[in-house]
C-alpha positions, 0 to 999 in steps of 0.5 A: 809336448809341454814346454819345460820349467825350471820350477818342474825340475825341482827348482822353485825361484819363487820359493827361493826369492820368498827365503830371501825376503825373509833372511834380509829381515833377520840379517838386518838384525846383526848389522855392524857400523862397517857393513856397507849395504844389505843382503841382495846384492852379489857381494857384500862390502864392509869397511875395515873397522876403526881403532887399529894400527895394523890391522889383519883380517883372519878368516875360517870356514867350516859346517855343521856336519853329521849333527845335521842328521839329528836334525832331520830325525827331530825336524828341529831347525833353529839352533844347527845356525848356532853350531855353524857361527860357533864352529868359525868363531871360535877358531878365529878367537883362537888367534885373537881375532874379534869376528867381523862378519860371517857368510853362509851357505845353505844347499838343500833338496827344495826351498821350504821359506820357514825351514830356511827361515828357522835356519837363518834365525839360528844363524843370526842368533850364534852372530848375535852371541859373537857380535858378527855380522851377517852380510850375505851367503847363498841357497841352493836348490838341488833336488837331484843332490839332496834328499827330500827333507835334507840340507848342508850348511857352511858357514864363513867367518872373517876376523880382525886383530891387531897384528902385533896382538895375533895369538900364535903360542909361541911364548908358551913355557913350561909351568904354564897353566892350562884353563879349560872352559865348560863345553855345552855338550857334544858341541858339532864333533863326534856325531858320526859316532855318538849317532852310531851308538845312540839309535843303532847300539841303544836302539832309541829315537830322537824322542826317547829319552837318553839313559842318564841324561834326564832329557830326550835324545834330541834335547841333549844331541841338538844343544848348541855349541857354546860361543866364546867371543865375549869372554875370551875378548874381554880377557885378551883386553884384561891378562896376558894370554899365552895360546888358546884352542878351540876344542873341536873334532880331536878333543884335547888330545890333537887340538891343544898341541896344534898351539903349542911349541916345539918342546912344549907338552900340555899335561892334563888332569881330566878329574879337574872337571866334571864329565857331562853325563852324555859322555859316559852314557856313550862310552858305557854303551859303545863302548868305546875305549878312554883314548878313543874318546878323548880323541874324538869329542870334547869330554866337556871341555869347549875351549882351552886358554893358556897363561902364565902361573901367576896370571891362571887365577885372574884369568879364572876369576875374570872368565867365571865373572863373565859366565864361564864355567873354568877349571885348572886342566893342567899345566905345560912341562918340558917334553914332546909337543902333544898332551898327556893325560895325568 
C-alpha cells in the first residue's frame, strides 16, 4: 500500500504557499504607517493610530454571500473583494469609525494561486478605496467541504473613532433630514432572490443580456458595492451629522430604524431618487410585490445620512463635490421608530 499525502486528500500546501507569495505582494500595497510587520506571520500587529484623545476601536464582519454564485457561473473573480471590504466598512463608518485595517478569510474546494490572486486583488482594491489596510487573513483548503470551482469569503474590519464623535443617533429630531446616497446596483444583498428571478423565472445565463439594463447579466449582478469611507469621512470633519446607515440586506425598510430613537420616524419619499433599471426588470419579472422589495435590496439607495434642516444642503453639496450621487429622501417626524414610505 502506498503511504498517504496530504496533497492526495485534496490538500495541495505547495499551491497554498505559492497563494501566499502572492497575496504578500498585493497586501504590501495597502500598508498604513501603524501596521508593524507583514503578511506571514500568525498575527498581525498595528499601533493605535496617533491623533486621538480617546480613541475606541470599532469592529464588523461580515461576507459576500450568494453573489458569489454569480461569480462562479461567470468565472469572474476580481471584484467579490470589493463587496467583501465594503459590506464591513461601511458598517464601521455608520458609527463614525475611519477603518484601520481589515482581515480575510478565504475557504475554498482546492487552492488555484491566480484565482486566489484575483480575489485578493479585489480585496485590496475595496481597502484601497477605504484607505485600510490588510494585514493578514487565512486560506483554507476543503475539498471535502466545497465544490469543484466554489469558494466563501469573510471578511473582518476594524475601526478607530474618537469616542466623544461615535455616531450613535440618539440626537435625531423630528424635522431632520434624510440624504440618501446612490448605490451601484445590487451592491451583496438580495441575491438569493435576484438569482431566483433571473436565470430560473427569465431563464437567462450570466452571458445574456438583462432585458432593460443594456449589459450582461453578469456585467450588471457582479458590479461592486459602492464604498463610502472618503466622502462620508470628510463630511463628518465638515457638518454635523446626526445618524447614518448603511443600507444592506433590508433596504431602507429595516436598516434606517436601527439608528433612529425612540419616537423617531424616517418618512421616505421614493420618487426622490431614480430607481435603477435592475430594480424594476426584477420586480417586472418576479414579480415581486413593492414592500417586498423595498425590504430586501436597496432600491438605489446605498448609504443614508441624517443632519439637521439647515445642515441637509451643505451636506448635499459637500458629498456631490466628493462624487456622490445625493438626493433629499425624506425627513424624521414624530411617531413609531420605523420608515414610512410617502
Amino acid at each position: 500500500m502506498d503511504p498517504l499525502t496530504y496533497r492526495a486528500t485534496g490538500v495541495d500546501i505547495a499551491a497554498g504557499d505559492e497563494a501566499v507569495r502572492r497575496i504578500a505582494r498585493l497586501a504590501a500595497r495597502t500598508q498604513r504607517p501603524e501596521v508593524l510587520g507583514g503578511i506571514g506571520a500568525f498575527a498581525a500587529f498595528c499601533r493605535v493610530p496617533t491623533g486621538y484623545d480617546e480613541p475606541v476601536l470599532v469592529s464588523s464582519t461580515d461576507g459576500v454571500g450568494s453573489k458569489l454564485k454569480v461569480a462562479f457561473l461567470a468565472d469572474r473573480h476580481d471584484t467579490v473583494g470589493i463587496d467583501l471590504v465594503a459590506m464591513g466598512v461601511n458598517d464601521l463608518l455608520v458609527h463614525g469609525a475611519e477603518p484601520f485595517y481589515f482581515l480575510d478569510y478565504l475557504a475554498v474546494h482546492r487552492v488555484e494561486p491566480g484565482r486566489v490572486e484575483s480575489i485578493v486583488a479585489g480585496i485590496t482594491a475595496g481597502c484601497g478605496q477605504a484607505g485600510c489596510a490588510l494585514v493578514g487573513g487565512e486560506t483554507a483548503e476543503m475539498p471535502d467541504l466545497y465544490a469543484p470551482g466554489e469558494y466563501d469569503l469573510a471578511g473582518f474590519a476594524v475601526g478607530v473613532v474618537e469616542r466623544r464623535r461615535i455616531v450613535t443617533g440618539a440626537a435625531v429630531a423630528p424635522g431632520d433630514r434624510v440624504l440618501g446616497l446612490a448605490s451601484s446596483g445590487l451592491h451583496s444583498n438580495g441575491y438569493s432572490l435576484a438569482r431566483a428571478i433571473v436565470f430560473e423565472r427569465l431563464g437567462l445565463t450570466v452571458h445574456d443580456p438583462l432585458p432593460g439594463v443594456h449589459r450582461t447579466v453578469a456585467d450588471e449582478l457582479l458590479v461592486p458595492t459602492r464604498i463610502y469611507v472618503k466622502p462620508v469621512l470628510g463630511l463628518l470633519r465638515a457638518l454635523p451629522v446626526r445618524a447614518m446607515a448603511h443600507i444592506t440586506g433590508g433596504g431602507i425598510t429595516e436598516n434606517l430604524p436601527r439608528v433612529l430613537p425612540e419616537g423617531c420616524r424616517a418618512v421616505i419619499r421614493p420618487s426622490a431618487w431614480p430607481l435603477p433599471p435592475v430594480f424594476r426588470v426584477l420586480q417586472d419579472a418576479g414579480p415581486v410585490e413593492e414592500a417586498e422589495m423595498r425590504r430586501t435590496f436597496n432600491m438605489g439607495i446605498g448609504y443614508v445620512v441624517v443632519v439637521r434642516p439647515e445642515d441637509a444642503e451643505p451636506a448635499r453639496r459637500f458629498l456631490h463635490g466628493a462624487g456622490e450621487s445625493v438626493f433629499d429622501i425624506g425627513e424624521i417626524e414624530a411617531g413609531p421608530r420605523g420608515v414610512r414610505y410617502a
